[in-house]
One Martini backbone bead per residue (centre of mass of N, CA, C, O) as a GRO file, in nm:
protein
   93
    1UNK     BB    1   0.554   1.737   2.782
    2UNK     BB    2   0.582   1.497   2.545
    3UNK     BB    3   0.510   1.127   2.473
    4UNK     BB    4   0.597   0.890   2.236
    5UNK     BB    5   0.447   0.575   2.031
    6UNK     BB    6   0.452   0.374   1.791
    7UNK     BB    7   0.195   0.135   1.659
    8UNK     BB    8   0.223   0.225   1.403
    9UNK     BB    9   0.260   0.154   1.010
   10UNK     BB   10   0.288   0.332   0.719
   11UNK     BB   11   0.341   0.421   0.422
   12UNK     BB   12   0.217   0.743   0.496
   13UNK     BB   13   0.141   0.674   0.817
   14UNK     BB   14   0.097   0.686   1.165
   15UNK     BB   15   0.012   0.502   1.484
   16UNK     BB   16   0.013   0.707   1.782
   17UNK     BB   17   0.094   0.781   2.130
   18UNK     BB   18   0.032   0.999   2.325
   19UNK     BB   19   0.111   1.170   2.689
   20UNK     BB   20   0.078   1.435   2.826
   21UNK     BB   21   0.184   1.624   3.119
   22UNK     BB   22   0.016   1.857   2.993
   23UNK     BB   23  -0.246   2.116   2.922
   24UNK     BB   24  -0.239   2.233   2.663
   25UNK     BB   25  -0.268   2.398   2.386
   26UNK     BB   26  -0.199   2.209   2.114
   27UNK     BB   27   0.035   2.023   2.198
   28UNK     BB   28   0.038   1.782   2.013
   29UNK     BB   29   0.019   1.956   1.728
   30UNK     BB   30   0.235   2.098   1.847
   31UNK     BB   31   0.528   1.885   1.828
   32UNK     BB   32   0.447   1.712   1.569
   33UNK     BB   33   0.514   1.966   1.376
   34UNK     BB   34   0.823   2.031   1.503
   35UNK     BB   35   0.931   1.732   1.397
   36UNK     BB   36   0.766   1.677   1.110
   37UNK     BB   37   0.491   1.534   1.209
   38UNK     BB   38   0.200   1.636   1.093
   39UNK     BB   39  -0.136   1.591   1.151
   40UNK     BB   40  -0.350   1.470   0.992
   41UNK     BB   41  -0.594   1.732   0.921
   42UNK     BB   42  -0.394   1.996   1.045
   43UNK     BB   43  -0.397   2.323   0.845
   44UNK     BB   44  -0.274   2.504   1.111
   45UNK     BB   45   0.020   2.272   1.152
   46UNK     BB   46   0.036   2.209   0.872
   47UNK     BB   47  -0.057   2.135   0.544
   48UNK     BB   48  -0.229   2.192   0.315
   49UNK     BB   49  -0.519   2.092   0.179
   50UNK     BB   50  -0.495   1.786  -0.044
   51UNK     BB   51  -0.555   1.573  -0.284
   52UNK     BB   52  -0.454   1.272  -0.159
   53UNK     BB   53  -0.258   1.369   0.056
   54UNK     BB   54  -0.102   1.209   0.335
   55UNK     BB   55  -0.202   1.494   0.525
   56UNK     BB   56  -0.500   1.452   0.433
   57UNK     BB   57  -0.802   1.506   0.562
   58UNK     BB   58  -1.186   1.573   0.682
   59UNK     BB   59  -0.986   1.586   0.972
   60UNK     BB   60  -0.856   1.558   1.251
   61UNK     BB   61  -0.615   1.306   1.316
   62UNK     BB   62  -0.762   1.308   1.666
   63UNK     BB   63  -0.775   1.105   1.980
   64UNK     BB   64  -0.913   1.027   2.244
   65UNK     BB   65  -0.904   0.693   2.432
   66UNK     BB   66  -0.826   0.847   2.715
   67UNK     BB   67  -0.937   1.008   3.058
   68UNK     BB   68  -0.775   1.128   3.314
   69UNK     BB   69  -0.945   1.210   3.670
   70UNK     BB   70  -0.962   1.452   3.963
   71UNK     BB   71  -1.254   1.635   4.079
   72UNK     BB   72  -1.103   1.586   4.370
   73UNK     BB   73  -0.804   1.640   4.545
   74UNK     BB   74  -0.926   1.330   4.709
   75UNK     BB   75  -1.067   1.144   4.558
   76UNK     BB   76  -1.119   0.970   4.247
   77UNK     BB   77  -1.029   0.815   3.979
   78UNK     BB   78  -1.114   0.925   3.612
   79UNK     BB   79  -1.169   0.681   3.381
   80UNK     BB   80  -1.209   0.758   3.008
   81UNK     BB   81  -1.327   0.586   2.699
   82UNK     BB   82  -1.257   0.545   2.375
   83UNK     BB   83  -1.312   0.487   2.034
   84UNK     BB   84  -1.296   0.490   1.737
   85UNK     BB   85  -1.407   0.617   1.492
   86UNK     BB   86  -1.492   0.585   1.216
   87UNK     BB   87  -1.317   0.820   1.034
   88UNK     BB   88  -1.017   0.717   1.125
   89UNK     BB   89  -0.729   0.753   0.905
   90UNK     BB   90  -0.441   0.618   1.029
   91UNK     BB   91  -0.375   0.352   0.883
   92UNK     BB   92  -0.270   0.257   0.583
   93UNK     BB   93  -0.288  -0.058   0.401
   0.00000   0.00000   0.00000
């Protein structure tokens, strides 16, 4: 299961927060394929890339912003952020 969360809307693409409870492969780029709203630049799970179409960019624009992990059963909460990329074309404005 993932929990999504529009956080801008722009013309023609939305920047999203997706939640995912489980760590399963493509699972953020299947859900949102499957609502009808695939990631700008995801040519596998999307429509193929055409110039100029609000679906195409020069990769998926997809980017983790932080990732919570505990390295030992019993351990401390590990949490990375990063920043967005500079090629990130979130919302068009």
């Amino acid at each position: 299961m993932t929990h999504f969360r529009v956080l801008e809307r722009g013309a023609e693409r939305a920047l999203v927060e997706c939640l995912p409870e489980t760590g399963r492969t493509h699972q953020l780029r299947v859900h949102l394929a499957a609502g009808g709203t695939p990631i700008a630049g995801d040519d596998l799970y999307g429509p193929p890339w055409r110039a100029g179409a609000p679906t195409s960019a020069s990769r998926v624009q997809l980017h983790a912003a932080s990732l919570r992990a505990r390295l030992a059963k019993r351990g401390p909460e590990l949490e990375i952020r990063a920043p967005l990329p500079r090629d990130f074309e979130a919302v068009e404005r």
